[in-house]
N, CA, C and O atoms as CSV, one atom per row, in Angstrom:
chain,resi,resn,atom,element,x,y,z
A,1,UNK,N,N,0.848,-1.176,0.000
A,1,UNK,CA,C,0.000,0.000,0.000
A,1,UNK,C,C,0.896,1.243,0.000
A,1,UNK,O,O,1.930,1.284,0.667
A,2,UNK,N,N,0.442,2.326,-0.819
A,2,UNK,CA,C,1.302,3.341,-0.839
A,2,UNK,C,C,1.179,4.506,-0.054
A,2,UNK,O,O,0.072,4.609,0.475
A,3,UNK,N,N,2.007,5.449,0.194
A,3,UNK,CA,C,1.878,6.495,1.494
A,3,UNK,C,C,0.886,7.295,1.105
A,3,UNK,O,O,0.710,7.679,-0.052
A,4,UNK,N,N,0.165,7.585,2.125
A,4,UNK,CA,C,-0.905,8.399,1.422
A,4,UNK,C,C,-0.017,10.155,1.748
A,4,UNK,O,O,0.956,10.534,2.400
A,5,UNK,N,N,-1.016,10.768,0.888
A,5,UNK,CA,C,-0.896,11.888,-0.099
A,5,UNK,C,C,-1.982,12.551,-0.565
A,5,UNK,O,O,-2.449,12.188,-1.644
A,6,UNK,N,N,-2.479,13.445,0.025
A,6,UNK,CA,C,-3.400,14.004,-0.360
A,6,UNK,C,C,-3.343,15.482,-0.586
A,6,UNK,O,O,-2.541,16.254,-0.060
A,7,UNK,N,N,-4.424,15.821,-1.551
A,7,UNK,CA,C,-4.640,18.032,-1.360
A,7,UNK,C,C,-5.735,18.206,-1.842
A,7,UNK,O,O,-6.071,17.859,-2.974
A,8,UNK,N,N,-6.852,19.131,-0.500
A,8,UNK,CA,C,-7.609,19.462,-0.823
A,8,UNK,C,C,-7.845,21.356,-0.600
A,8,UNK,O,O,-7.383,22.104,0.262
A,9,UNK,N,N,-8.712,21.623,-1.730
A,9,UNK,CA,C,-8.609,22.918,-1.251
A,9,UNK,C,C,-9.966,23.308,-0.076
A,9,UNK,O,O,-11.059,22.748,-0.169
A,10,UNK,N,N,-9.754,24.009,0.648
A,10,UNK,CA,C,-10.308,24.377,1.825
A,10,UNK,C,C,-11.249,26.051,1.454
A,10,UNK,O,O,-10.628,26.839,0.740
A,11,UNK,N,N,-12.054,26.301,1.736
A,11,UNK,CA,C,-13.004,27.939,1.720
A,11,UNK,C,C,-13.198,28.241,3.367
A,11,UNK,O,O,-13.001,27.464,4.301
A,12,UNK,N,N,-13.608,29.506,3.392
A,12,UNK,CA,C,-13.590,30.036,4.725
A,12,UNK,C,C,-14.568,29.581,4.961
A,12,UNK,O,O,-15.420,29.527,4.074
A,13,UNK,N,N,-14.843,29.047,6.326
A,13,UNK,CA,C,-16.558,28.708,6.931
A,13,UNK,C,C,-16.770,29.930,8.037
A,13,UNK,O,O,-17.604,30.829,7.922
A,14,UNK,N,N,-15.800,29.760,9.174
A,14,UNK,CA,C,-16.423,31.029,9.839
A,14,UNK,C,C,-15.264,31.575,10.878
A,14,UNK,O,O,-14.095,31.199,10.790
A,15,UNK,N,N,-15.699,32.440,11.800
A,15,UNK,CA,C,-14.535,33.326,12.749
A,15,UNK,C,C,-14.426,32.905,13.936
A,15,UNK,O,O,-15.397,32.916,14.693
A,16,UNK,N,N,-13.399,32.523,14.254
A,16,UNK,CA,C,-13.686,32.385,16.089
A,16,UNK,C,C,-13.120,33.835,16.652
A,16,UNK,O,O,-12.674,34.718,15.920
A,17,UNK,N,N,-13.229,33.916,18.162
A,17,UNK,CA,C,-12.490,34.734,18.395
A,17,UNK,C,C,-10.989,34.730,18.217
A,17,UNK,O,O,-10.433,35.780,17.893
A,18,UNK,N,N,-10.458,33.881,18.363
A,18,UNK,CA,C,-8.818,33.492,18.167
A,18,UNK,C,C,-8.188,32.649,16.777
A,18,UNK,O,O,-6.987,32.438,16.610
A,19,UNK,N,N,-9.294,32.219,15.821
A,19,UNK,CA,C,-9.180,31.444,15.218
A,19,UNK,C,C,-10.054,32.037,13.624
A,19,UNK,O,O,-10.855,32.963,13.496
A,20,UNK,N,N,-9.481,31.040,12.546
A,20,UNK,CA,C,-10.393,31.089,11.384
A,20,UNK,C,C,-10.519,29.514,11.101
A,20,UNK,O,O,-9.682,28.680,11.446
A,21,UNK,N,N,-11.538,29.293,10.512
A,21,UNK,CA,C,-11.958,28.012,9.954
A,21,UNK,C,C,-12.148,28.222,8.801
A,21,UNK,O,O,-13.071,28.878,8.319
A,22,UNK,N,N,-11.061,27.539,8.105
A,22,UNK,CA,C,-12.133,27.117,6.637
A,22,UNK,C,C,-12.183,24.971,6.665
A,22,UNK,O,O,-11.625,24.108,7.343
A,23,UNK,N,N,-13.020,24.975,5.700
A,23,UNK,CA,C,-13.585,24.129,5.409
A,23,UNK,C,C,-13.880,23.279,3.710
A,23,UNK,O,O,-13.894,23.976,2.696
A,24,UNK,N,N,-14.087,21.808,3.635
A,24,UNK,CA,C,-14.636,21.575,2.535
A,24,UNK,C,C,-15.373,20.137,2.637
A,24,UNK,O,O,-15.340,19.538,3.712
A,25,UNK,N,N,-15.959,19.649,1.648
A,25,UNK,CA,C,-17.254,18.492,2.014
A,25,UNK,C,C,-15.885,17.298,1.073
A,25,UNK,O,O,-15.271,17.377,0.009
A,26,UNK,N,N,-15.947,16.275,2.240
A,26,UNK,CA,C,-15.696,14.522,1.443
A,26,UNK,C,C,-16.533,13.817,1.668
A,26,UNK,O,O,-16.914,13.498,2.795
A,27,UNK,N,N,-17.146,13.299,0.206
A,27,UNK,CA,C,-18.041,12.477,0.247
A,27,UNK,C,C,-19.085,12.432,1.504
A,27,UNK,O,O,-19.382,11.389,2.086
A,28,UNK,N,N,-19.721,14.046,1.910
A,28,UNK,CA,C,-20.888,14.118,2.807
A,28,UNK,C,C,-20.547,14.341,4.371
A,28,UNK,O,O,-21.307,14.495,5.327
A,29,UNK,N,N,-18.803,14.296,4.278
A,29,UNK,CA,C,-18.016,14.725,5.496
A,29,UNK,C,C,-17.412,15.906,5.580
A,29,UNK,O,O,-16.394,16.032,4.900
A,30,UNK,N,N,-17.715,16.688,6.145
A,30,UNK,CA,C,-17.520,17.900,6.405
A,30,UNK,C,C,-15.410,17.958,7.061
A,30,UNK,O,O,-15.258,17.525,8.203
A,31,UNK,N,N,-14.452,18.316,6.529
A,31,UNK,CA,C,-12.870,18.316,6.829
A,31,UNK,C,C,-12.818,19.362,6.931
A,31,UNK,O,O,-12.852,20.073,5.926
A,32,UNK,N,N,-12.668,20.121,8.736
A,32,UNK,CA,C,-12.542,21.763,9.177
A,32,UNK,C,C,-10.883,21.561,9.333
A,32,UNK,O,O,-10.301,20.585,9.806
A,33,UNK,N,N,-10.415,22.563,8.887
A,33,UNK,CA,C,-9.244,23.086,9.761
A,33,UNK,C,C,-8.991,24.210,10.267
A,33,UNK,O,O,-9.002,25.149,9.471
A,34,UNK,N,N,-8.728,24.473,11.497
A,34,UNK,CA,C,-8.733,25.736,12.380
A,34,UNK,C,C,-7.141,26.194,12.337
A,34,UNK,O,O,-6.185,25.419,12.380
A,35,UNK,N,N,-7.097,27.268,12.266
A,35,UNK,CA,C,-5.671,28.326,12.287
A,35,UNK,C,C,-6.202,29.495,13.039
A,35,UNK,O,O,-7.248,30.142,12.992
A,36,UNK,N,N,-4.765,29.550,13.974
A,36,UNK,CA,C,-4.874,30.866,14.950
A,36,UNK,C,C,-4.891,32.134,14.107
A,36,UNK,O,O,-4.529,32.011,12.937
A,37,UNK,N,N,-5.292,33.433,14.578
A,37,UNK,CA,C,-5.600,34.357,13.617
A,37,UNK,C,C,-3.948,35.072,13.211
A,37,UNK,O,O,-3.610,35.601,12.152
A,38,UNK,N,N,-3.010,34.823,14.653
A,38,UNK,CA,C,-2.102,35.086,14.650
A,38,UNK,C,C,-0.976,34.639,13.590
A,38,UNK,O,O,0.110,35.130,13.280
A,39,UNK,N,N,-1.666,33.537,13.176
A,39,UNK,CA,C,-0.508,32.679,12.199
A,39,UNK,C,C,-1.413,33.066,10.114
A,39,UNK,O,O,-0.736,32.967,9.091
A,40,UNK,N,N,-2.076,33.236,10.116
A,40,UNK,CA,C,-2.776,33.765,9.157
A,40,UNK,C,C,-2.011,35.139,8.171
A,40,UNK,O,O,-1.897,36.188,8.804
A,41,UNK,N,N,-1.566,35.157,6.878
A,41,UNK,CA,C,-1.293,35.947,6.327
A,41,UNK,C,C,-2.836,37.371,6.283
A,41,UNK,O,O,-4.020,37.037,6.324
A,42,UNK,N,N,-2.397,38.725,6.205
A,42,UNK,CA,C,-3.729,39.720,5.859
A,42,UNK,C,C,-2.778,40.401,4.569
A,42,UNK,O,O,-1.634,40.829,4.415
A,43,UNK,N,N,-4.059,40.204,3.742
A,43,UNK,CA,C,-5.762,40.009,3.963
A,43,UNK,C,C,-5.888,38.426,4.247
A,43,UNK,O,O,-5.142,37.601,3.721
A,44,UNK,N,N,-6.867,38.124,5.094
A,44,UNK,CA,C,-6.968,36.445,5.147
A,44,UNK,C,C,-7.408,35.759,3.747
A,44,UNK,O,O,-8.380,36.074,3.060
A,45,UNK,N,N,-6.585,34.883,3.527
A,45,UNK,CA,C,-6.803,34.093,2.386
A,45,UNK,C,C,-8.673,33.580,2.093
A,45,UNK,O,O,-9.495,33.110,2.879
A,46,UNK,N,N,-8.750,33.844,1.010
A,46,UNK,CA,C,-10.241,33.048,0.384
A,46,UNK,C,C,-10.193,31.836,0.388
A,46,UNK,O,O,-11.141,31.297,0.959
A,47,UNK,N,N,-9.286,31.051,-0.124
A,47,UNK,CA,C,-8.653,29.475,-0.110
A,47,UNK,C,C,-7.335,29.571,0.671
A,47,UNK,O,O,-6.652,30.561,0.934
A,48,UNK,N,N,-7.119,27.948,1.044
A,48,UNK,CA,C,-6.174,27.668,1.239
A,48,UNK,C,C,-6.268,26.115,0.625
A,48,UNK,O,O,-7.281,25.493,0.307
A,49,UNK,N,N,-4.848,25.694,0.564
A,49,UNK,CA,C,-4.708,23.806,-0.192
A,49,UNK,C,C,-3.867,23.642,1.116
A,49,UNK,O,O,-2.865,24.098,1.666
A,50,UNK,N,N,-4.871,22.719,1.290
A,50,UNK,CA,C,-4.080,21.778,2.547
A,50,UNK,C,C,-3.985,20.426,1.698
A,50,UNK,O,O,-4.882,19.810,1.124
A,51,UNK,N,N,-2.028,20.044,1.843
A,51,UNK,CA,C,-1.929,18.538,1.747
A,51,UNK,C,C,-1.330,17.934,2.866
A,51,UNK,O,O,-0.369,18.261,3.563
A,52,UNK,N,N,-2.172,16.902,2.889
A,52,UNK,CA,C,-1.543,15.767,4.281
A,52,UNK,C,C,-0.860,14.791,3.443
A,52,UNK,O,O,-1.286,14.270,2.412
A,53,UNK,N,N,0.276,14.612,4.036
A,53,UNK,CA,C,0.881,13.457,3.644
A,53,UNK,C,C,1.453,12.401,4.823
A,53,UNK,O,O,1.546,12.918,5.936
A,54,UNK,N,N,1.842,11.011,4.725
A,54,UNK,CA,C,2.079,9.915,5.587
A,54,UNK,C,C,3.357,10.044,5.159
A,54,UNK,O,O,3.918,9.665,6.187
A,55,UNK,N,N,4.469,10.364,4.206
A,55,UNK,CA,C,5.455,10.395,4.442
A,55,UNK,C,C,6.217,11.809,4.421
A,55,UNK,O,O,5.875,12.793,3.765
A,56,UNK,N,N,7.552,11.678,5.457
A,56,UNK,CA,C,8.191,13.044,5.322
A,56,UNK,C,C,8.519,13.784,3.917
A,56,UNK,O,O,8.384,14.940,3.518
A,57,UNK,N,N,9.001,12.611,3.364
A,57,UNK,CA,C,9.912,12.802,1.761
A,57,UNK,C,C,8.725,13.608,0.839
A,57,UNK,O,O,8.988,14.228,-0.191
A,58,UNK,N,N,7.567,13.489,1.341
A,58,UNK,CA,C,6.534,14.011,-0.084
A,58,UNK,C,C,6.464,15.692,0.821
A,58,UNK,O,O,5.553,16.339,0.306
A,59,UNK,N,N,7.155,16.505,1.969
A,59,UNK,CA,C,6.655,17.507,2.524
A,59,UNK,C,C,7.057,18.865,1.490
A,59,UNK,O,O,8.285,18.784,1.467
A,60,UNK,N,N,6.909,19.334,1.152
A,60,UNK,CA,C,7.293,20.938,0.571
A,60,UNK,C,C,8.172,21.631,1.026
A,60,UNK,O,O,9.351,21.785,0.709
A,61,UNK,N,N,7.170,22.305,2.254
A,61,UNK,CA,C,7.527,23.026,3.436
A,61,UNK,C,C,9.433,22.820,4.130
A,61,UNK,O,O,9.614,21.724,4.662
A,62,UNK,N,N,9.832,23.123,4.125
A,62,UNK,CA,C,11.398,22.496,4.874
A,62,UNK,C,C,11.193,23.026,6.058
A,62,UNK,O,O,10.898,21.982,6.640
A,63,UNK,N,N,11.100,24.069,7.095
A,63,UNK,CA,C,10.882,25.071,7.876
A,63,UNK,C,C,9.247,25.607,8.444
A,63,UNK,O,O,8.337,26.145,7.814
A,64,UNK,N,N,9.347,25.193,9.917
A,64,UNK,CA,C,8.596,25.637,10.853
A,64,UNK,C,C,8.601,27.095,10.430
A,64,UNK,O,O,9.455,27.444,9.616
A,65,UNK,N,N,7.351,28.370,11.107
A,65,UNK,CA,C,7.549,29.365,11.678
A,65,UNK,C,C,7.064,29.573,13.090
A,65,UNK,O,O,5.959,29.332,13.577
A,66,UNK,N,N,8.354,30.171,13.729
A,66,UNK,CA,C,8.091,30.535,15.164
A,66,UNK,C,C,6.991,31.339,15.583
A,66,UNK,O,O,6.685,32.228,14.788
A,67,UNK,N,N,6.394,31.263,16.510
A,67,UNK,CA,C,5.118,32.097,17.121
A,67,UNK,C,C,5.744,33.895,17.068
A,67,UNK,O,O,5.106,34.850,16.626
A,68,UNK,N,N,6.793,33.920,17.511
A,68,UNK,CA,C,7.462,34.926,18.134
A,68,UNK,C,C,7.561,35.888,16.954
A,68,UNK,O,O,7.167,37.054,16.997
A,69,UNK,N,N,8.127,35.294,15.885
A,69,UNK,CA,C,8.035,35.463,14.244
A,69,UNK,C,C,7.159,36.110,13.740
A,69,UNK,O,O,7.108,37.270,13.329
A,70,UNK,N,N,6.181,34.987,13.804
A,70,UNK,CA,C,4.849,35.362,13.054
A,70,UNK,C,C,4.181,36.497,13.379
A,70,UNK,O,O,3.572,37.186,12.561
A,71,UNK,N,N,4.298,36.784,14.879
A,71,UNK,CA,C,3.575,37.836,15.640
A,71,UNK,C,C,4.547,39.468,15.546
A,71,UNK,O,O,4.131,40.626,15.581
A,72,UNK,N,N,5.735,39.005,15.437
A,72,UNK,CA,C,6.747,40.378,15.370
A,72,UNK,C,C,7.230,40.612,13.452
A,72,UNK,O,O,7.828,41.575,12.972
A,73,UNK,N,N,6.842,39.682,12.905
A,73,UNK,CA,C,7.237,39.839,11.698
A,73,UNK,C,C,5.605,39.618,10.594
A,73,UNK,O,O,5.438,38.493,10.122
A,74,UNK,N,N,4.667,40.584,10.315
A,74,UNK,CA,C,3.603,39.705,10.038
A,74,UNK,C,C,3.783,38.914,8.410
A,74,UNK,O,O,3.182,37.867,8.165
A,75,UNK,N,N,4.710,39.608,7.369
A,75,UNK,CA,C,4.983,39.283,6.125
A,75,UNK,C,C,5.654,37.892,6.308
A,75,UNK,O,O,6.363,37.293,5.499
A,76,UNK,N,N,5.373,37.619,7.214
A,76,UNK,CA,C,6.370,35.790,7.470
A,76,UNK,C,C,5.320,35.235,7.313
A,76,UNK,O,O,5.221,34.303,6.515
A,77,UNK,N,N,4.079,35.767,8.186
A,77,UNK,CA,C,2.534,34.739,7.601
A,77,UNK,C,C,2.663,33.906,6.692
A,77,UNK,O,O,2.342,32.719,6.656
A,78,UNK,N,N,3.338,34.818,5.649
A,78,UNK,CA,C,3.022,34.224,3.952
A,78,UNK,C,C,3.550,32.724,3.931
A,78,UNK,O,O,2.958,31.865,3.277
A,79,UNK,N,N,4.488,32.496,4.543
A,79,UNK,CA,C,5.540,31.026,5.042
A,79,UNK,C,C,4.112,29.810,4.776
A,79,UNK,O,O,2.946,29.983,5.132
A,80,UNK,N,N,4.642,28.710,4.112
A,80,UNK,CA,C,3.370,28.091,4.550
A,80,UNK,C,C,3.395,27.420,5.977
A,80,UNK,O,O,4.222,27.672,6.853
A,81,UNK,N,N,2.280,26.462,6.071
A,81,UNK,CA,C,2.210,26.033,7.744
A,81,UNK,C,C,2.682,24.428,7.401
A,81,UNK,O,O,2.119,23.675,6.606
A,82,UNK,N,N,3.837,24.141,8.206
A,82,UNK,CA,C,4.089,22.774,8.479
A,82,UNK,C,C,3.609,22.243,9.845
A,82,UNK,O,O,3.965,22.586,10.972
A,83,UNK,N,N,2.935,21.550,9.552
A,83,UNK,CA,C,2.713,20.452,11.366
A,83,UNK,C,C,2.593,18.914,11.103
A,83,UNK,O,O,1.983,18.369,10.183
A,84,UNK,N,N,3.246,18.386,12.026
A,84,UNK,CA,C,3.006,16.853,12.136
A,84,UNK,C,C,2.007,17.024,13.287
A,84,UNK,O,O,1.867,17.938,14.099
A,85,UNK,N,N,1.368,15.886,13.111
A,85,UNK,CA,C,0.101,15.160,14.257
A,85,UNK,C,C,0.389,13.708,14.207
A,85,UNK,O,O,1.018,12.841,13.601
A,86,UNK,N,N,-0.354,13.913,15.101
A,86,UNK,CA,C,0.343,12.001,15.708
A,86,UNK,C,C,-1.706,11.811,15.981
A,86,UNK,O,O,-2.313,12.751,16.494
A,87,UNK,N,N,-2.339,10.724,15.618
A,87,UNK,CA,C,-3.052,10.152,15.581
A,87,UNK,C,C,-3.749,10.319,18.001
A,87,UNK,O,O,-3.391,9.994,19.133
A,88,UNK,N,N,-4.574,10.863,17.431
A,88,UNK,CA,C,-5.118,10.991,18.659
A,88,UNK,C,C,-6.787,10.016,19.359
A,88,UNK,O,O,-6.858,9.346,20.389
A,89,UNK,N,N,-7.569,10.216,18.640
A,89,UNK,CA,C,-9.274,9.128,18.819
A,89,UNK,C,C,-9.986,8.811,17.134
A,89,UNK,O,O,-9.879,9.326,16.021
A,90,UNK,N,N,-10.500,8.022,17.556
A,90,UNK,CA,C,-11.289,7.496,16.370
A,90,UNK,C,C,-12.856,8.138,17.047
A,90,UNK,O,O,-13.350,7.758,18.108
A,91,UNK,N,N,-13.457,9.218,16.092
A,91,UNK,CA,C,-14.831,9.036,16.455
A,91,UNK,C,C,-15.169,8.632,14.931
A,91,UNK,O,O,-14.351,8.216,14.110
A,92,UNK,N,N,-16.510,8.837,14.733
A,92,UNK,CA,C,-17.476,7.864,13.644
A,92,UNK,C,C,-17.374,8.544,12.696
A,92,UNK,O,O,-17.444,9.546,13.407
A,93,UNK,N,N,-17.261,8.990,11.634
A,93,UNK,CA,C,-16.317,9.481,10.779
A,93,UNK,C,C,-15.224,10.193,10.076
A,93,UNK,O,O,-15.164,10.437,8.871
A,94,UNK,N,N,-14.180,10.557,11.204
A,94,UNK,CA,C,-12.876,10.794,10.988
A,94,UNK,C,C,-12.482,10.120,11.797
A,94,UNK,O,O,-12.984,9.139,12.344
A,95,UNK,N,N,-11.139,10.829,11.975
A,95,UNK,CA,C,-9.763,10.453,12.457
A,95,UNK,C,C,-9.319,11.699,13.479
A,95,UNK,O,O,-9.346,12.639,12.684
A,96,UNK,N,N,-8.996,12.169,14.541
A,96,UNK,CA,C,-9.360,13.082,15.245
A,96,UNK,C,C,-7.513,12.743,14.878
A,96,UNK,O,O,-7.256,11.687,14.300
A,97,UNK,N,N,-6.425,13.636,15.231
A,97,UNK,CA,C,-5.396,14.380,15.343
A,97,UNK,C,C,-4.922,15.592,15.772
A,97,UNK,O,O,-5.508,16.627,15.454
A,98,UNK,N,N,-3.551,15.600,16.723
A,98,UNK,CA,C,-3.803,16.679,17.612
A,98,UNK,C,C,-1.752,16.762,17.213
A,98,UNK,O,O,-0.897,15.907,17.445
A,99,UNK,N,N,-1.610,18.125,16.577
A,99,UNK,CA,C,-0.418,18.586,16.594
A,99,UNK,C,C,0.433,18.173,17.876
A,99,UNK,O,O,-0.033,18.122,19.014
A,100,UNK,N,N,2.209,17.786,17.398
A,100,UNK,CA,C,2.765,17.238,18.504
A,100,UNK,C,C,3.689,18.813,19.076
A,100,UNK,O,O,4.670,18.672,19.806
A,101,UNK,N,N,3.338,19.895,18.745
A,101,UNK,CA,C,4.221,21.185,18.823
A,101,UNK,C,C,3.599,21.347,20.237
A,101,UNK,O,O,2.459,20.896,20.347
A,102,UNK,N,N,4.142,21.900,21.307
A,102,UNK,CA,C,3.247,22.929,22.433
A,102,UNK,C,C,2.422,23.486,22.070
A,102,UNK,O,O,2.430,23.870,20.900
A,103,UNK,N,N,1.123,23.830,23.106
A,103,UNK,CA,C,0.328,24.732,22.862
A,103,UNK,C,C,0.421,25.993,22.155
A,103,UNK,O,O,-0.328,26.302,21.228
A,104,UNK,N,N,1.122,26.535,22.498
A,104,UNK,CA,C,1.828,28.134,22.465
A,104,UNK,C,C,2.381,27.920,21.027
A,104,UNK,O,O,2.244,28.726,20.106
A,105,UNK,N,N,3.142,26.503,20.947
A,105,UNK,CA,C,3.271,26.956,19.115
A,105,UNK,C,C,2.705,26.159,18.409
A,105,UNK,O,O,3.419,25.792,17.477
A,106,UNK,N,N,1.732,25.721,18.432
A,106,UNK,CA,C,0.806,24.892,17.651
A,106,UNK,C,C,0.574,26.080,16.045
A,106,UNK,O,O,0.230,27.227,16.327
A,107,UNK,N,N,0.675,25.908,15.234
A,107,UNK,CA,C,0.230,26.575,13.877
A,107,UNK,C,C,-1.463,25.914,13.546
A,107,UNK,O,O,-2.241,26.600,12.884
A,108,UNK,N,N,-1.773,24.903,13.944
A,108,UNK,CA,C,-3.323,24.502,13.462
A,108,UNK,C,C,-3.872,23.499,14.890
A,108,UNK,O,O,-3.358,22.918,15.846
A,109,UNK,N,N,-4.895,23.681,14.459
A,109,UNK,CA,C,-5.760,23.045,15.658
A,109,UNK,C,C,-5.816,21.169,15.344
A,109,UNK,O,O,-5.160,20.498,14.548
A,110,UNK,N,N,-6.779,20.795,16.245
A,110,UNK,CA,C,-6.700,19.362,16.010
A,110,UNK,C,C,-7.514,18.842,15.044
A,110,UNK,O,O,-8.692,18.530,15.213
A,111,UNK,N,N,-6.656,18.714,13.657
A,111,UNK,CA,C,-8.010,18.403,12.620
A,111,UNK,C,C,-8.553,16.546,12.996
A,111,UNK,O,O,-7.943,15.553,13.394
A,112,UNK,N,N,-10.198,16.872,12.549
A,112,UNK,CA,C,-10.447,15.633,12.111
A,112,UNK,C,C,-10.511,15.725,10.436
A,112,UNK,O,O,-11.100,16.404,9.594
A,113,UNK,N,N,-9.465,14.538,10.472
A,113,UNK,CA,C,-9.611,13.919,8.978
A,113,UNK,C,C,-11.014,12.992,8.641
A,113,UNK,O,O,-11.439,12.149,9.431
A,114,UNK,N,N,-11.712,13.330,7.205
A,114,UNK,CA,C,-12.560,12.153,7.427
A,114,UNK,C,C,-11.462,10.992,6.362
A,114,UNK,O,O,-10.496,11.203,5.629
A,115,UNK,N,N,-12.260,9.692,6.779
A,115,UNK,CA,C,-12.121,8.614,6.497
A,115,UNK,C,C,-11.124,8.587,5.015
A,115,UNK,O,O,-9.983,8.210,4.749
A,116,UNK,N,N,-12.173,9.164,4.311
A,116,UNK,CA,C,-12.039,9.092,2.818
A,116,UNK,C,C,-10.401,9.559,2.488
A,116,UNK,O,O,-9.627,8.965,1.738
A,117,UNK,N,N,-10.138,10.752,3.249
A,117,UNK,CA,C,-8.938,11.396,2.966
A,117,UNK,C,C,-7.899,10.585,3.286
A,117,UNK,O,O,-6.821,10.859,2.759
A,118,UNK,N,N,-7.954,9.629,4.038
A,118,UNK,CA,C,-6.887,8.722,5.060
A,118,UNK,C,C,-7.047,7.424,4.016
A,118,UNK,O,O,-6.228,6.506,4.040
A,119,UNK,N,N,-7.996,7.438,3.250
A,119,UNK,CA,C,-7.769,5.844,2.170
A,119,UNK,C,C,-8.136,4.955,3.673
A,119,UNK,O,O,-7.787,3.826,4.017
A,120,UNK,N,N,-8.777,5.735,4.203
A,120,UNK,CA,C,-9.829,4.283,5.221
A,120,UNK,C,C,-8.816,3.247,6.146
A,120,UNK,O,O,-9.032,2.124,6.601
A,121,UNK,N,N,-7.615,4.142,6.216
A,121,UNK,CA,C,-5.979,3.861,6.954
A,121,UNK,C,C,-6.346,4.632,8.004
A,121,UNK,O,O,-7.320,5.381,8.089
A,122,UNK,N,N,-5.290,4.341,8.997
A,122,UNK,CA,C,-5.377,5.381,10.428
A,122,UNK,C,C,-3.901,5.466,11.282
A,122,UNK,O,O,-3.616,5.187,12.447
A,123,UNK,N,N,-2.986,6.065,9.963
A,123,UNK,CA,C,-1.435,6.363,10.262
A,123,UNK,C,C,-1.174,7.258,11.894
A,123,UNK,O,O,-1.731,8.275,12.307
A,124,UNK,N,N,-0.433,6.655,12.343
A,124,UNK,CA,C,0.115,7.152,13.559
A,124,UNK,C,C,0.350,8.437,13.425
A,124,UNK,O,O,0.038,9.112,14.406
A,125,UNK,N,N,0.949,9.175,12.231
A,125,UNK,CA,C,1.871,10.463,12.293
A,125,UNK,C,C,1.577,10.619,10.806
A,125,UNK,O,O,1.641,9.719,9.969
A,126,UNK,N,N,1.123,12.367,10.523
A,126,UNK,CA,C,1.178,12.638,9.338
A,126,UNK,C,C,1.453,14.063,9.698
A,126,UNK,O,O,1.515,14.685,10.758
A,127,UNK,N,N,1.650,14.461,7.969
A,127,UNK,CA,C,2.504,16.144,7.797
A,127,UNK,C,C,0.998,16.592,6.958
A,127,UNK,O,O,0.312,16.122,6.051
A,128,UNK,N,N,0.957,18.187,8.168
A,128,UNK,CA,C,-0.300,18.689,7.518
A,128,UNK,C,C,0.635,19.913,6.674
A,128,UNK,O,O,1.558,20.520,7.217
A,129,UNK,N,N,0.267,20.100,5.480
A,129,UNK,CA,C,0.858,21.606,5.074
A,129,UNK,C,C,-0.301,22.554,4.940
A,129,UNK,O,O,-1.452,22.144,4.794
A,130,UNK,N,N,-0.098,23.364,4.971
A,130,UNK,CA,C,-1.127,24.649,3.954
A,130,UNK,C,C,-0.707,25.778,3.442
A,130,UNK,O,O,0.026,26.574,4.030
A,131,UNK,N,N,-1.042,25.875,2.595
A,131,UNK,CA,C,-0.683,26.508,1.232
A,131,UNK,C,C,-1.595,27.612,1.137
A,131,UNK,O,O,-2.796,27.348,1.090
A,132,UNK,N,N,-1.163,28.970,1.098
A,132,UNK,CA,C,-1.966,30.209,1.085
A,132,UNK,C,C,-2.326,30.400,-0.173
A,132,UNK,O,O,-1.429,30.566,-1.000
A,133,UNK,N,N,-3.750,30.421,-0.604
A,133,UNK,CA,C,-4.163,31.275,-2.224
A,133,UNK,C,C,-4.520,31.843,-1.906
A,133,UNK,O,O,-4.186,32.152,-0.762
A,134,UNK,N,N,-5.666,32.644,-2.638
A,134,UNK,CA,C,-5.893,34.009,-3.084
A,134,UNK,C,C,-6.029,34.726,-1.356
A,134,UNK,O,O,-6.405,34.259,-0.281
A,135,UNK,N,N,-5.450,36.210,-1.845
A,135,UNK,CA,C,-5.371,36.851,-0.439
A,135,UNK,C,C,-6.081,37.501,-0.709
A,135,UNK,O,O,-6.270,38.062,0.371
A,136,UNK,N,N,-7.194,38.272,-1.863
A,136,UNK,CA,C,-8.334,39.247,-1.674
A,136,UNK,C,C,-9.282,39.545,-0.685
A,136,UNK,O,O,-9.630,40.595,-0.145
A,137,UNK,N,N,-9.667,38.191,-0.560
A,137,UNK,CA,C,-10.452,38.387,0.607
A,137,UNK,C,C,-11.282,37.150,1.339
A,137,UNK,O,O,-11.637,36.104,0.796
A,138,UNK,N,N,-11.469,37.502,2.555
A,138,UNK,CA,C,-12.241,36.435,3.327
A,138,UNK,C,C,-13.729,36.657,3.237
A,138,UNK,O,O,-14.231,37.781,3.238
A,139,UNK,N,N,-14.491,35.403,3.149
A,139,UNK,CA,C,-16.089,35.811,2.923
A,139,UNK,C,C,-16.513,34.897,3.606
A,139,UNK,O,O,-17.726,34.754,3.762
């Protein structure tokens, strides 16, 4: 079986106070991913492409950005986001995953993957990236 590899593109769903969500539908499963507002390029992106991958060798990204960075430098935003997650609960249709960084520097929240995206596998450790498009605007 081969490493999985995936990219989907993501749209804004909505605002938290500390956070943005975007979102997109697999096969009737709703795949959120949450980013602190702090780590977010402005204007906030309309899309973003998130790919998960199961192996290191398929990552893009070479380089973390520091919290400290992001917040004192904001044109670093643009950096994309690297995180590994390590496999956290199974609820009934995803895969729940929770970044292995500290709180404080976590770049994304704990996505659930659904099923479909994982090829119906449930890898210990995967690389989330995301990839900033269009910066016009958030809706």
């Amino acid at each position: 079986m081969s490493p999985i590899h995936t990219s989907r593109k993501l749209k804004p769903l909505k605002e938290t106070p500390n956070k943005l969500v975007w979102a997109d539908t697999v096969d009737g499963i709703q795949f959120r991913l949450l980013i602190p507002k702090r780590r977010v390029p402005k204007p906030w992106p309309a899309e973003i492409t998130v790919q998960i991958s199961e192996s290191e060798d398929a990552i893009v990204s070479q380089k973390r950005l520091k919290r400290s960075d992001a917040e004192s430098n904001p044109g670093s935003r643009l950096t994309p986001i690297l995180a590994e997650v390590r496999w956290y609960q199974h609820t009934t249709e995803r895969e729940r995953y929770r970044p292995i960084a500290s709180e404080a520097e976590r770049e994304i929240g704990e996505p659930y993957i659904p099923f479909r995206l994982l090829d119906d596998r449930c890898p210990e450790t995967l690389y989330i990236e995301v990839f900033w498009g269009n910066t016009s605007r958030w809706t």
